[in-house]
C-alpha positions as CSV (number, residue, x, y, z in Angstrom):
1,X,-0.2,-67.9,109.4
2,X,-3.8,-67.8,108.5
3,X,-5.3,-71.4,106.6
4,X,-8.3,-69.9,105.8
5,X,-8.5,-69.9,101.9
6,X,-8.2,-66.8,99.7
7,X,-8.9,-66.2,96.3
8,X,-8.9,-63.7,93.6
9,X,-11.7,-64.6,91.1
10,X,-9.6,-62.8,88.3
11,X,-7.1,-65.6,89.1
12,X,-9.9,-68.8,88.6
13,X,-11.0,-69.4,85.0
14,X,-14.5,-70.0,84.4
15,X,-15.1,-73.5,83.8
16,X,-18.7,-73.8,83.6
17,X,-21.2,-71.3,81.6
18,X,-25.1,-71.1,81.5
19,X,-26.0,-70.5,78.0
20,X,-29.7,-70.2,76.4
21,X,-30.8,-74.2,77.6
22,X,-30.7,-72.4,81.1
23,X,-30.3,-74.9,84.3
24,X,-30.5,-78.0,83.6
25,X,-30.0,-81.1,85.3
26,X,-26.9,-82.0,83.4
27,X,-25.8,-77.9,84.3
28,X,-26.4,-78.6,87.9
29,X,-24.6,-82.6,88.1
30,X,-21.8,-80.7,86.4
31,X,-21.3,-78.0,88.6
32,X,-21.6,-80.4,91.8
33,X,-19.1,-83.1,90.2
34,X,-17.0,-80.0,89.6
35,X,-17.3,-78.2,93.2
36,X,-16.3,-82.3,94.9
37,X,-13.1,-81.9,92.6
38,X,-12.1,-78.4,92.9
39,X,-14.1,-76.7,96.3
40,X,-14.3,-73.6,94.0
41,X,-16.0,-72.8,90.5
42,X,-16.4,-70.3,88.6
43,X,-19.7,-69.5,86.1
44,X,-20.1,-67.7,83.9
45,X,-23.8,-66.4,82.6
46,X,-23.7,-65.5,78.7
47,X,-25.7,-63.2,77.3
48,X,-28.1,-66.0,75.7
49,X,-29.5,-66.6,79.1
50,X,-28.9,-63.1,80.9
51,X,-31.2,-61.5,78.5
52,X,-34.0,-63.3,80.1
53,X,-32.9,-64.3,83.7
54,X,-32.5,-62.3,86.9
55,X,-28.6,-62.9,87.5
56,X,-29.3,-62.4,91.5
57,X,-32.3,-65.1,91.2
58,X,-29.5,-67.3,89.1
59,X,-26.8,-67.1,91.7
60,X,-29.6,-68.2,94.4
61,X,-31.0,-70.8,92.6
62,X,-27.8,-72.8,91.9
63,X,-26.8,-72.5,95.8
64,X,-29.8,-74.4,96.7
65,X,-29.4,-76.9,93.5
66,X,-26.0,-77.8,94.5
67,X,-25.8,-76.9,98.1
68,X,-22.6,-74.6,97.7
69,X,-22.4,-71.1,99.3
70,X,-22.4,-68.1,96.9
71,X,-19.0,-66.5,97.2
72,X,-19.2,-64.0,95.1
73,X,-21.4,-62.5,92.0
74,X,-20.1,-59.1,89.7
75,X,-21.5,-58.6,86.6
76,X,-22.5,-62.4,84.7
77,X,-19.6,-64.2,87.0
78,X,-21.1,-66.1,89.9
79,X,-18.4,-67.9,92.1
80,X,-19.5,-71.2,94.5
81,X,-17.6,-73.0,96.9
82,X,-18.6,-76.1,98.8
């Protein structure tokens, strides 16, 4: 049997979302107090913030904020893990 960890991001519910304050400091100490709990978050980008924001540049930004690996990124859902 394999241990490595598997996932279906349709199966993780989104538990943090980047609205129209963008990423703030209190965003990014949430999403690493999050990612030492669980190893795995989900984010979701609403439109508020989308409108204005490259999603791509998003998704790179928070890697290097919270120094988690971009697992995966479809539409406004970015998943991390640590």
């Amino acid at each position: 049997m394999s241990t490595q960890h598997t996932f279906k991001d349709d199966e993780l519910r989104a538990t943090v979302q980047i609205g129209k304050n963008g990423i703030t400091e209190q965003l990014v100490n949430e999403i690493k107090k999050q990612l030492k709990k669980r190893k795995l978050i989900k984010i979701k980008i609403l439109k508020s913030y989308h409108k204005t924001h490259d999603r791509k540049e998003t998704a790179k930004k928070l890697c290097v904020l919270t120094k988690a690996r971009l697992l995966s990124q479809k539409g406004f859902v970015i998943v991390l893990r640590k």
